[in-house]
Every structure is written in structure tokens, then in C-alpha cells.
TILOMAR-846902 format. One line per field, with one value per residue (C-alpha): x, y, z; residue in three letters. Coordinates in steps of 0.02 Angstrom, whole numbers. Layout:
<fibas>
xx: X | ...;
yy: Y | ...;
zz: Z | ...;
type: ALA | ...;
</fibas>
This chain:
<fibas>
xx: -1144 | -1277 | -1276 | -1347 | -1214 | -1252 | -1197 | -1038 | -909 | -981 | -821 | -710 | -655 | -559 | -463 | -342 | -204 | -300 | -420 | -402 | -286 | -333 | -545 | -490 | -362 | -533 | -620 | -506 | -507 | -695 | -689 | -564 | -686 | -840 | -745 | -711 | -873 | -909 | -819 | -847 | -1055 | -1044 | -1028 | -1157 | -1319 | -1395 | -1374 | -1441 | -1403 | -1504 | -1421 | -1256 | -1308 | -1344 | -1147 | -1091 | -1172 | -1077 | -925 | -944 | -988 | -822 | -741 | -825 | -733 | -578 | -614 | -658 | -474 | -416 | -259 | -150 | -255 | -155 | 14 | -41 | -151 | -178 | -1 | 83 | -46 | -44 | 180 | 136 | 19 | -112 | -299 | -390 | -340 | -223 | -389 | -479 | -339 | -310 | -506 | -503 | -354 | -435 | -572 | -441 | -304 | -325 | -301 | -107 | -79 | -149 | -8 | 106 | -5 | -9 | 175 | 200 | 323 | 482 | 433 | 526 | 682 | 566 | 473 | 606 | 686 | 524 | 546 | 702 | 638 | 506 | 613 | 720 | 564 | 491 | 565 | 522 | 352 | 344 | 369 | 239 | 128 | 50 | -100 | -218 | -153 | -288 | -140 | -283 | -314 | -197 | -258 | -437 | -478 | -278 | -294 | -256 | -406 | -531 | -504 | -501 | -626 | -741 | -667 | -836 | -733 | -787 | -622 | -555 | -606 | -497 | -361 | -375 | -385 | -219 | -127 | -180 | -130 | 40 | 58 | 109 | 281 | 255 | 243 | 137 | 64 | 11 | -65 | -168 | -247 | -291 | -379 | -474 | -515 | -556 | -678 | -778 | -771 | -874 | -771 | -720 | -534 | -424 | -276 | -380 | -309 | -96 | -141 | -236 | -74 | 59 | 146 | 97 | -57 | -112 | -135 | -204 | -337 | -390 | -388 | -527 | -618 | -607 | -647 | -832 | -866 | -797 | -869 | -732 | -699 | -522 | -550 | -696 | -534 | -403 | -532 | -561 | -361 | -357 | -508 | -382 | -253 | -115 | -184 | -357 | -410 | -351 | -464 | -618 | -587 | -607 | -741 | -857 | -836 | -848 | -1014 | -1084 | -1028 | -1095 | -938 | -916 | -842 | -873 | -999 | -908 | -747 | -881 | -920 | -755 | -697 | -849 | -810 | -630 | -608 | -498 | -574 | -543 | -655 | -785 | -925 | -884 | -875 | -1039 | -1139 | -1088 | -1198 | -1348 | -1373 | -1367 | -1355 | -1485 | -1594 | -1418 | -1307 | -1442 | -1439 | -1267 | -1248 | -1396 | -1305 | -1153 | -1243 | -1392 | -1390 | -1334 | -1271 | -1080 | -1058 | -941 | -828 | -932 | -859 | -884 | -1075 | -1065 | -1003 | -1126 | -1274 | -1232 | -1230 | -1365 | -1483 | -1455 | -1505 | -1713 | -1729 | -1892 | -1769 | -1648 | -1768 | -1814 | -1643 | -1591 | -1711 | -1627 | -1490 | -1607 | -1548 | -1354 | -1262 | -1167 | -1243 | -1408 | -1409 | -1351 | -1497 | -1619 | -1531 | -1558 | -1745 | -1756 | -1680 | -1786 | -1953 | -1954 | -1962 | -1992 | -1836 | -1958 | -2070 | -1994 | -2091 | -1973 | -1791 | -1712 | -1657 | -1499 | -1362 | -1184 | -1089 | -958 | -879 | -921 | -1073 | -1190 | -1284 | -1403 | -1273 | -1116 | -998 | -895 | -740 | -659 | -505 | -316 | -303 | -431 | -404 | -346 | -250 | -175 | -362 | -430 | -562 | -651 | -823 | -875 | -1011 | -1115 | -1106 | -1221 | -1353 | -1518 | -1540 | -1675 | -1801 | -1795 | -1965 | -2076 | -1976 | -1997 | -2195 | -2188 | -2126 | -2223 | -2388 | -2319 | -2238 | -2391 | -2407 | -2211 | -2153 | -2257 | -2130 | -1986 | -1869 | -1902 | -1833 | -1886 | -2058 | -2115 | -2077 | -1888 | -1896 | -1812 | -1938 | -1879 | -1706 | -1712 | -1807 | -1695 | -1540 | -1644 | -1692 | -1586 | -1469 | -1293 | -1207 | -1337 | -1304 | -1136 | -1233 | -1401 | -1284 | -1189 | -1364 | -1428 | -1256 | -1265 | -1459 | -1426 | -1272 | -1167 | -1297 | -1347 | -1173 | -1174 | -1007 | -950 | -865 | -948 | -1047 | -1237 | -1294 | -1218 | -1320 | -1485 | -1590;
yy: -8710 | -8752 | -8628 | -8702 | -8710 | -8917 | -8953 | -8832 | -8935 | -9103 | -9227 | -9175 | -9353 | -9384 | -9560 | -9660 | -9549 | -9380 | -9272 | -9251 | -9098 | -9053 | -9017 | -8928 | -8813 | -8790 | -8737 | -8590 | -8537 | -8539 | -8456 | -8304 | -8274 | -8260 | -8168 | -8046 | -8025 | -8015 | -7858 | -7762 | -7789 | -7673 | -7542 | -7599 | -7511 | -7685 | -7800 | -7787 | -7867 | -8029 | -8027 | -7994 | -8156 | -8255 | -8243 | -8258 | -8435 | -8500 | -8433 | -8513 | -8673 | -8662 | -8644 | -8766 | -8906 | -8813 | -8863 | -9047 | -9068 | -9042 | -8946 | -9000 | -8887 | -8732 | -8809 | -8881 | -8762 | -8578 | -8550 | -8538 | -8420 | -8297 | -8308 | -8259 | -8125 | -8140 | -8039 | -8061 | -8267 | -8224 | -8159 | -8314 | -8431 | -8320 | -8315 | -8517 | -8524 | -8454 | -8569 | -8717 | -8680 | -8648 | -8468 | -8511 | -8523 | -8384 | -8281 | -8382 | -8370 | -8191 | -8187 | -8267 | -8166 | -8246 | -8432 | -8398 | -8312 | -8243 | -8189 | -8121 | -8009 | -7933 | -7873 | -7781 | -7701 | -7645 | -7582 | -7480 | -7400 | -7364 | -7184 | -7164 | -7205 | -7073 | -6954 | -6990 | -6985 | -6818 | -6716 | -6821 | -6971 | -7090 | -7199 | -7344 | -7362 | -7504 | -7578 | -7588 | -7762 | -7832 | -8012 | -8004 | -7850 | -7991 | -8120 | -8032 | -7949 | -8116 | -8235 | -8314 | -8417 | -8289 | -8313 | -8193 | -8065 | -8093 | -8136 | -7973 | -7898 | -7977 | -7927 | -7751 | -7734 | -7793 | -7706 | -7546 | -7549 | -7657 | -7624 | -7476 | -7593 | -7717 | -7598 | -7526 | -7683 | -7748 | -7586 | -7604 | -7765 | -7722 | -7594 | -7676 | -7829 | -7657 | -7701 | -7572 | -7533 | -7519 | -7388 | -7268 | -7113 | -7153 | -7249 | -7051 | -6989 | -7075 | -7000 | -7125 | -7060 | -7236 | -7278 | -7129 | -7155 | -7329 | -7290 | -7125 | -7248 | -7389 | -7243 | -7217 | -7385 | -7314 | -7216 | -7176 | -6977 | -7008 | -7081 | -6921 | -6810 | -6872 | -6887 | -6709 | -6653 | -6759 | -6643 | -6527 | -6678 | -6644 | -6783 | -6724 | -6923 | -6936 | -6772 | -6851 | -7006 | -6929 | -6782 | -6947 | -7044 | -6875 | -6857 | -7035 | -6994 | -6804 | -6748 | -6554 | -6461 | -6619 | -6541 | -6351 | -6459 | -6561 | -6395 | -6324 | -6476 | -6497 | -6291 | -6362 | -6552 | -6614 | -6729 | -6879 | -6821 | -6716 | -6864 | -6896 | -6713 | -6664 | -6826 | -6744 | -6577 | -6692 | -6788 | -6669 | -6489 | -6350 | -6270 | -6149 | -6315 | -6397 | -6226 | -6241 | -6417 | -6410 | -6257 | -6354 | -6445 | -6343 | -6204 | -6227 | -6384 | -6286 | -6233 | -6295 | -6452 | -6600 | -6699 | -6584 | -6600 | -6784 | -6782 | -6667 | -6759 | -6904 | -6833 | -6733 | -6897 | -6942 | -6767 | -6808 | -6624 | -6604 | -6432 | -6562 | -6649 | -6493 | -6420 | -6605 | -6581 | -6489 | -6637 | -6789 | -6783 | -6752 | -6905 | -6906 | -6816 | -6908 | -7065 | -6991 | -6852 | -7014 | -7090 | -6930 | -6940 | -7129 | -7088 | -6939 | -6965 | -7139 | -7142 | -7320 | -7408 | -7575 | -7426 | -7457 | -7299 | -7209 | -7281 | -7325 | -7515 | -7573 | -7586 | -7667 | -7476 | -7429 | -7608 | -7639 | -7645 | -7789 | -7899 | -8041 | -8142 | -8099 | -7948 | -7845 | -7807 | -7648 | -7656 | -7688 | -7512 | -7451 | -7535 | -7454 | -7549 | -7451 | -7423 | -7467 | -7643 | -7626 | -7581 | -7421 | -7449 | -7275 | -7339 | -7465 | -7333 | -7340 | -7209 | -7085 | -7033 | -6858 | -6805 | -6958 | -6936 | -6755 | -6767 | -6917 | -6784 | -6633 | -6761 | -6806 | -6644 | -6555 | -6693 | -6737 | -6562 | -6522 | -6637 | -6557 | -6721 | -6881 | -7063 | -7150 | -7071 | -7053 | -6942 | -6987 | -7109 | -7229 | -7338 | -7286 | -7290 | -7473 | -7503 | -7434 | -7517 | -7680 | -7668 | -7528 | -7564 | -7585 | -7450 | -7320 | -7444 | -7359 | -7194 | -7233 | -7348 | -7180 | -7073 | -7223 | -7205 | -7038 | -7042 | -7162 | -7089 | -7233 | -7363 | -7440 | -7458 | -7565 | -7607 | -7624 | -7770 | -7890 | -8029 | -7971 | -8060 | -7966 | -7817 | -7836 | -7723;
zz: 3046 | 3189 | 3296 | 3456 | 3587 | 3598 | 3437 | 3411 | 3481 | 3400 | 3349 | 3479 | 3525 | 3648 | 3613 | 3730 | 3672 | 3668 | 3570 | 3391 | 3405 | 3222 | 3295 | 3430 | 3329 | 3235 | 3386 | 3430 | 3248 | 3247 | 3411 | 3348 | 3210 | 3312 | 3432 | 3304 | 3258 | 3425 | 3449 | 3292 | 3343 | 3479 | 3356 | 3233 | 3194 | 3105 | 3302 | 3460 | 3616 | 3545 | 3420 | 3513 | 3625 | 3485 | 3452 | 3626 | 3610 | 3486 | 3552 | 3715 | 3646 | 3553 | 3714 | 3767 | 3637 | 3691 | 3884 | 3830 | 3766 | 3964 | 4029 | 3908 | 3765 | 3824 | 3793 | 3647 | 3551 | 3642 | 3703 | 3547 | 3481 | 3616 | 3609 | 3417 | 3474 | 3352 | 3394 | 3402 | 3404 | 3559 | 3670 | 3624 | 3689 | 3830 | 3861 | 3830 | 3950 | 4086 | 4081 | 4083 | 4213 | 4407 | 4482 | 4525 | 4354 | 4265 | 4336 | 4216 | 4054 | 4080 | 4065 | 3909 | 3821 | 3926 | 3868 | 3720 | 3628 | 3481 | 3611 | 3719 | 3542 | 3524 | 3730 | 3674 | 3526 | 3616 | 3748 | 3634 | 3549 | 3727 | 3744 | 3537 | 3583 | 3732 | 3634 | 3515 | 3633 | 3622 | 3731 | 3601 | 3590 | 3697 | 3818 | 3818 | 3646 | 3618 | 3768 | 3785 | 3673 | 3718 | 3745 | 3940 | 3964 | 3853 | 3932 | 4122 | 4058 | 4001 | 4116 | 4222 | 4353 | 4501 | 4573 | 4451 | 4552 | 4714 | 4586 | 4504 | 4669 | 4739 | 4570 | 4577 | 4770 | 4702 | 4553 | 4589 | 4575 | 4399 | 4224 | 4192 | 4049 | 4150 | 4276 | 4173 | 4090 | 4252 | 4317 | 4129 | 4183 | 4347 | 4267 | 4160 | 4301 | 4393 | 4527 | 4660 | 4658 | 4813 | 4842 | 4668 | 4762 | 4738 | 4554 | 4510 | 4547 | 4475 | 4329 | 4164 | 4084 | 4047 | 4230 | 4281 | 4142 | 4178 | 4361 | 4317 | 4208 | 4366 | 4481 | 4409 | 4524 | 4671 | 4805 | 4952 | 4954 | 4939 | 4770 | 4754 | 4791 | 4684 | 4533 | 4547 | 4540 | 4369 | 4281 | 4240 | 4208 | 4044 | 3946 | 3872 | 3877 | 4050 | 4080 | 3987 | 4068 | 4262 | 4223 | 4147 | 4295 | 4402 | 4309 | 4347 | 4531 | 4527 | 4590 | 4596 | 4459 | 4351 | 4258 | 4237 | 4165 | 4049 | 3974 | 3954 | 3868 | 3750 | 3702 | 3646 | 3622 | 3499 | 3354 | 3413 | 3601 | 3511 | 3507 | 3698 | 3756 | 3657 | 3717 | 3896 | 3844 | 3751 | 3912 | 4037 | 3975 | 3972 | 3835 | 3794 | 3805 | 3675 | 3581 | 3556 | 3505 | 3400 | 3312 | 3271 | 3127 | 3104 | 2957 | 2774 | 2711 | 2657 | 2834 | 2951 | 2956 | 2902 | 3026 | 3166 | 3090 | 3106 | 3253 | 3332 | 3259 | 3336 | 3486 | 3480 | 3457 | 3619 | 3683 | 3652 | 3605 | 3464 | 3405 | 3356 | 3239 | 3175 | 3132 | 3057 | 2923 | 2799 | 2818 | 2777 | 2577 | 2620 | 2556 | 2681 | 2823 | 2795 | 2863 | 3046 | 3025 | 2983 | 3149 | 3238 | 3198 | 3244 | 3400 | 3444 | 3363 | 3359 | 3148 | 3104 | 3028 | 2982 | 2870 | 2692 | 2665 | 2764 | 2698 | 2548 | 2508 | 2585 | 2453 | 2455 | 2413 | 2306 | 2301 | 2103 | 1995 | 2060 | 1938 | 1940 | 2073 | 2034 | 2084 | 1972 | 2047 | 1989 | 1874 | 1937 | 1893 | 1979 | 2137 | 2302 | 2361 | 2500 | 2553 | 2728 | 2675 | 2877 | 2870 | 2936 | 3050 | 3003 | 2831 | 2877 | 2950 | 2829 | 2711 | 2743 | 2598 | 2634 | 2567 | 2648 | 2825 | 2821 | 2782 | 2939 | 3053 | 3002 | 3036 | 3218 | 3269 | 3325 | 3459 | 3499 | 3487 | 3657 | 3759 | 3819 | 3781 | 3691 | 3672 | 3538 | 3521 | 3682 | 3841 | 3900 | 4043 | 4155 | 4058 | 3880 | 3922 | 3982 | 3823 | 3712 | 3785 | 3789 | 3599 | 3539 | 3403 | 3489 | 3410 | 3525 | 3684 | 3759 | 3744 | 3824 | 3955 | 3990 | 4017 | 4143 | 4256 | 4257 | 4299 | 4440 | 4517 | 4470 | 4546 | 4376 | 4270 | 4123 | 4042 | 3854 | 3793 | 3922 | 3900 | 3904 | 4026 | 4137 | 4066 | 4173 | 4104;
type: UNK | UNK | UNK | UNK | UNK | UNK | UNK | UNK | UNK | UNK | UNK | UNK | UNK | UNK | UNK | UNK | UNK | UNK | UNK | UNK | UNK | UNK | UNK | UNK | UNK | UNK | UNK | UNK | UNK | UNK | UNK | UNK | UNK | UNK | UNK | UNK | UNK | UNK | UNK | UNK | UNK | UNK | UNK | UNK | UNK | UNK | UNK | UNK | UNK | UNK | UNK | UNK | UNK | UNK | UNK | UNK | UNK | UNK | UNK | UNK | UNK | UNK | UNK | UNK | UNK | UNK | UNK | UNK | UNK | UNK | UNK | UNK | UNK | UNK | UNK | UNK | UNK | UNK | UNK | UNK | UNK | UNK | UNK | UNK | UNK | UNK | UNK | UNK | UNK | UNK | UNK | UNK | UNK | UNK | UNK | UNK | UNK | UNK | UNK | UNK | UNK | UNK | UNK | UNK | UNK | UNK | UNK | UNK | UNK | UNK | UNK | UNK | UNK | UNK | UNK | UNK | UNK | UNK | UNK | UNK | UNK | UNK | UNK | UNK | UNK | UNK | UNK | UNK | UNK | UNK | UNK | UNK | UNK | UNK | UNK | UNK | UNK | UNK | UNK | UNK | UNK | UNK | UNK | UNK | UNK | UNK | UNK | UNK | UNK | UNK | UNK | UNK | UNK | UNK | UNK | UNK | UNK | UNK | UNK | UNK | UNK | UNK | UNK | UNK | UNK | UNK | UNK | UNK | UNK | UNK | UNK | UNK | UNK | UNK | UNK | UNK | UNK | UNK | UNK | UNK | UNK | UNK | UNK | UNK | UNK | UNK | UNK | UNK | UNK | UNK | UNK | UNK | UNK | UNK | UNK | UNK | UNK | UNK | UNK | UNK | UNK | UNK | UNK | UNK | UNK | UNK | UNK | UNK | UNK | UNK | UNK | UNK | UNK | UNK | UNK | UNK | UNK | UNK | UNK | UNK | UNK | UNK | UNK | UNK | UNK | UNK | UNK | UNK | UNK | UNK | UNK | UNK | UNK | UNK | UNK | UNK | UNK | UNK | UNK | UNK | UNK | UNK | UNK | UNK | UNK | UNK | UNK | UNK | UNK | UNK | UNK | UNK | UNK | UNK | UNK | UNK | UNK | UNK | UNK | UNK | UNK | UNK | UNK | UNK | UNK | UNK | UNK | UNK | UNK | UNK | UNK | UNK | UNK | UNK | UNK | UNK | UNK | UNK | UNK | UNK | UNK | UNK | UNK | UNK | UNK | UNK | UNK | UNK | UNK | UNK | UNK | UNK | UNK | UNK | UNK | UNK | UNK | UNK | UNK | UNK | UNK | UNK | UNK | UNK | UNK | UNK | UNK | UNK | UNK | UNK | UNK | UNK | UNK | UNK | UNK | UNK | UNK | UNK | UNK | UNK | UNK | UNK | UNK | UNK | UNK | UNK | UNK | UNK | UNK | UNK | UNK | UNK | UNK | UNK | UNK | UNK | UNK | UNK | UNK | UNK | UNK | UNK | UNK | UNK | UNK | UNK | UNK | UNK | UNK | UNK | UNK | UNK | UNK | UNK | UNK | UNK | UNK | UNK | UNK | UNK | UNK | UNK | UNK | UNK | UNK | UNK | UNK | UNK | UNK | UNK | UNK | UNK | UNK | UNK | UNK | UNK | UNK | UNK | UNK | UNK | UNK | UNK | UNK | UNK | UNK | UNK | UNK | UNK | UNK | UNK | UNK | UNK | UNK | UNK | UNK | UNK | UNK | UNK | UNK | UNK | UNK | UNK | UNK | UNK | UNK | UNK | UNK | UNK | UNK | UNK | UNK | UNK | UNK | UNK | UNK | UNK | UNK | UNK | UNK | UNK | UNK | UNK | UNK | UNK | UNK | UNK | UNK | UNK | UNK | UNK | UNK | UNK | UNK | UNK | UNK | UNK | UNK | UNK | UNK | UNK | UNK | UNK | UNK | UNK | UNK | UNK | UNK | UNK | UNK | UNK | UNK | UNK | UNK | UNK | UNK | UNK | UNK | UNK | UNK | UNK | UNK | UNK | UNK | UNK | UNK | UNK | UNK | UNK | UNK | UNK | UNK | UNK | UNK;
</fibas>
């Protein structure tokens, strides 16, 4: 397919009785795959935010050929796909429908539930599982999860009429006697909008964790001191994702006590907060914070948790620190291990990925034996077929030749070793951070973006799952 945004929406007539409803149902499905896409490349090591532009392209051309159909598209085509709930097909037509209808009406498409009785049985199962689903919820359950690429967030989230932000605005002034739901997804949306929210110090308060931690991730664009206040009382907060939620934002804002909490929570995070707590201490802790982190996956290979290793490599690459390099050697021939060591020296000491030298050849994995075009799937016998088919993203990191990269380093270190923290190869910057979220792979991009509002005390904030244009870098 052509992938300039001219030629995307090409045969969309529109006759004397309509557009060709078949083209435009073609649109949304083209849309809902590049969407897709879309989200799974801000994860990737292999895109960057050209890359990741190069997609939004096509995707707004596609919505595009969905506006050329007129109002009557979201009757038509997207309302019956968001009533089905498909994603992430729903956030496209809800995304497309926002580009259609006038701000009086998006109240109604983001109600779409009661237009229905299909839709309204699914209401009551839900509402019967509610209390079920309460107490589920545990200390490490993350209350957002669910909620951060649902089809109303998205398309909030992506919508480019500017009106959507008094809308938003008007809802969330109203919404606080509302479904805690719906709250929340409009103070994500409000978030990533980086819009500043009003009345943060009663939504801090209330009782669901889920609004409490979209209102200490919206609180990171705020600057009142009631807001200041009430993010502070939620650092020691129940919910250890409501806590990491408000003690990140209370580090962007340099709040006090953000950074003592930071510390106690990387000592003890659970699993699924490790990689955020321990990015907290590679950004902005001492030579003992670095000590400590670089400990967790330093020392022989049969030591420790390999995850916790993983985990702590990762975020040790943001940290700049030459010891890391040092103490990730050992690692760079660990099947597993290795290819977030190789990252760790890419990230640090600026190892060349484009050196073939350096990294082995890309392969397709474990997925059959490959021959001269053709794949051999493994037998019916042999098949998982309970097994997960996503791609992991780190199994798409290159794979380090441990000899060559170690001989690369041991011929720079004399000269890199003298700077107390590094970025890519040279001394860590303003400069060097801007480059790396500029041509940094997108996978490092929420880090580095982390590091620069933190930096900036919450003056330079760039948002995830945005289009990137509004990342000017």
C-alpha cells in the first residue's frame, strides 16, 4: 500500500446516494491495524519517533476517508464497532468519531453502551462482577491497567479538534459524583492532553484507587500547593501503584519527601514496579544508590532472580554510570541476559548497533527451522497452543558478540571511564538527552522523557501514547 497520506483514502466515492460503504468499512479496518501497530511501537527497540510518524501518517489519512463519508459514517460504520467493543477497532472509531461529530455530541458517543440491549446485558454482568472484581484487586494490582489504551482515553487522548480541551474540562468539573471509570479515563486523558487539572486536591482523596492514581499521574502537570499537599498524603497511599504514581509526579515537581519515598519503594517494590522504582535511583540517585542498583545484576551469572537482573539492567542503562558498563560485562554471552547488557552498553557507551562487528544477525527465533523461503512450522504435537503468539519487545534487542563488544569497550574505557555519567557516548546533557529522545529507539523514549521532566521541574513533559508531533524536542 502507498503510504503517503494523499493517496490512502483513494476510491472513496461519494455518489448521489452516498459513499461506497464497503471503502470506508475498509478504511477503519486499515486504520485499527495501523493503530495497532501504532501502539505496540512505543515499546519497540527496532522504531523511532520517524518511524513512529511514518505510521501516524497513514493512520490519519485513513481517517481522513472516514471524514469524507460525512456524519452519517458514525451511524453507519464506527458505532456498531465501539457497541461491540472491539480494540483496538473501537479506539479507531471512537478516534474517527471525534473528528466527525461536534462537541455536543461526543457526550453521546461516549455513552454507547445504553444504545442497545446486548449492550445493556453486558452493564449487568458487569455490575454483578463489580464487588468480585474489588476484591481481586490487590496492593499490586495497577487500577489503570485496563484503562490506559481504552478506546475513550485514545481517542481523548488523540483527538486534535482543540476544543477537546474545554470539553474535557467541563466533564471533569462534572464528574465527580460519576462513575469512577469514567473519571479516571478522563483525568488519563487530561494527562497526556498535559493539561492542568482543576479540584486535584478532593479527586487525591477520594476512596477508588483508580482515581486517585490518574489524578497523581494528572497531578505531575500541576503546580497549585494544594495539589503539592494532597500529592504528598498519597506517597504513603495503600495501593503501591497509586504510591508510584504520586512519588513520580512528586519527583517531576521536586516535592519534599518525594525522593525519601522513591527510595523506600525501590528497597521493596513488587515485580510488576521494580523497572519504575529502580529507573527512580538510575536517574537521580548517588554513587551508593548506583552501587546498589549496579549490585542487583552484577556478580556471577547463578545469582539472584534473573528477572530481578533484567529488570535492574534496564534500569541501570538509563543511569549513564561507566561502573555499570563494567559490571555488565560478564553478562554480554548470557542468552538471555545478553541482549539487555548489549542495550546497557549502547545506552551508556554509545556501542554502535549499525557495527555488524559488534552484533550478531537478526534471526526470526524459535518459530521453526527456516530454509531457503519457506518456514517449517513445528508439528501438531509439538505446538503450544495455549502459548502467548505477542512479540516480546526485548526479544527484538540485537544480540551482543560478547568477545568483539568487550575488546570495543576495553579500547574506549580509558577515555569514557573519566566521565562521571554518560549518554550514548558522550558526557550526559540536556543536549544528549534531546538527542536520544529525538533518535533513540522508542522503547528507551518513556525513560529519557522521565529524566527530562524531572531535570526541568515539570517544565519540559513529554507524553506516551500521543501523536509525536506534539513531542518538540
Amino acid at each position: 500500500m502507498d503510504t503517503q497520506r494523499g493517496d490512502e483514502h483513494e476510491g472513496v466515492e461519494l455518489r448521489a446516494g452516498g459513499p461506497l460503504w464497503w471503502i470506508v468499512e475498509r478504511h477503519l479496518d486499515e486504520a485499527a491495524a495501523l493503530v495497532e501497530r501504532w501502539l505496540e511501537a512505543w515499546e519497540a527497540p527496532d522504531f523511532d519517533l520517524e518511524a513512529l510518524a511514518s505510521v501516524e501518517a497513514r493512520i490519519l489519512a485513513h481517517l481522513d476517508g472516514l471524514r469524507v463519508a460525512g456524519p452519517e459514517v458514525v451511524a453507519r460504520v464506527l458505532r456498531p464497532v465501539i457497541l461491540r467493543g472491539e480494540v483496538p477497532d473501537a479506539g479507531v472509531a471512537s478516534l474517527a468519531a471525534m473528528a466527525v461529530l461536534e462537541p455536543g455530541e461526543w457526550s453521546t458517543l461516549f455513552e454507547p453502551r445504553g444504545a442497545s440491549a446486548e449492550a445493556d446485558e453486558m452493564d449487568a454482568v458487569l455490575d454483578a462482577l463489580a464487588p468480585w472484581r474489588a476484591r481481586a484487586q490487590s496492593a499490586q494490582d495497577d487500577p489503570l491497567a485496563a484503562l490506559r489504551c481504552s478506546a475513550r482515553v485514545l481517542a481523548l487522548s488523540l483527538a486534535e479538534d482543540p476544543r477537546v480541551d474545554a470539553w474535557l474540562d467541563e466533564r471533569l468539573a462534572d464528574a465527580s459524583a460519576g462513575d469512577p471509570t469514567r473519571l479516571a479515563e478522563l483525568l488519563l486523558a487530561a494527562a497526556r492532553r498535559g493539561r492542568a487539572v482543576v479540584g486535584l486536591p478532593a479527586l487525591l482523596q477520594r476512596a477508588e484507587a483508580q482515581v486517585v492514581a490518574a489524578a497523581a499521574l494528572a497531578a505531575r502537570h500541576a503546580s497549585d500547593e494544594g495539589s503539592a499537599a494532597a500529592l504528598i498524603s498519597c506517597f504513603e497511599h495503600a495501593n503501591a501503584w497509586v504510591r508510584a504514581e504520586a512519588i513520580e509526579s512528586g519527583l517531576i515537581r521536586q516535592l519534599p519527601g518525594a525522593w525519601a519515598c522513591a527510595r523506600t519503594m525501590a528497597s521493596a517494590a513488587p515485580p510488576g514496579l521494580r523497572r519504575r522504582a529502580w529507573l527512580w535511583l538510575a536517574l537521580l540517585g548517588d554513587e551508593a544508590a548506583q552501587a546498589e542498583l549496579i549490585a542487583r545484576f552484577g556478580g556471577a551469572v547463578d545469582e539472584g532472580s534473573q528477572a530481578e537482573r533484567a529488570d535492574a539492567l534496564w534500569a541501570a542503562s538509563f543511569g549513564g554510570r561507566p561502573a555499570a558498563v563494567d559490571a555488565a560485562l560478564p553478562l554480554l554471552g548470557d542468552p538471555v541476559l545478553g541482549p539487555l547488557a548489549g542495550e546497557l552498553f549502547r545506552a551508556i557507551a554509545g556501542a554502535p548497533e549499525e557495527d555488524d562487528s559488534l552484533w550478531e544477525a537478526a534471526s526470526i527465533g524459535d518459530i521453526g527451522e527456516i530454509g531457503e523461503g519457506e518456514v517449517s512450522l513445528p508439528s501438531l504435537e509439538d505446538d503450544d497452543l495455549e502459548a502467548e503468539l505477542g512479540i516480546d519487545a526485548e526479544s527484538l534487542l540485537p544480540v551482543p558478540k560478547a568477545e568483539a563488544l568487550a575488546a570495543w569497550w576495553a579500547e574506549r574505557r580509558p577515555e569514557l571511564a573519566a566521565q562521571p555519567r554518560l549518554l550514548g557516548g558522550v558526557p550526559w546533557s540536556e543536549a544528549a538527552l534531546l538527542e536520544g529522545l529525538r533518535h533513540g529507539s522508542m522503547r528507551r523514549t518513556p525513560g529519557l522523557a522521565l529524566a527530562l521532566g524531572i531535570h526541568s521541574a515539570g517544565q519540559r513533559q513529554l507524553q506516551a501514547l500521543v501523536w509525536t508531533w506534539r513531542w518538540r524536542v
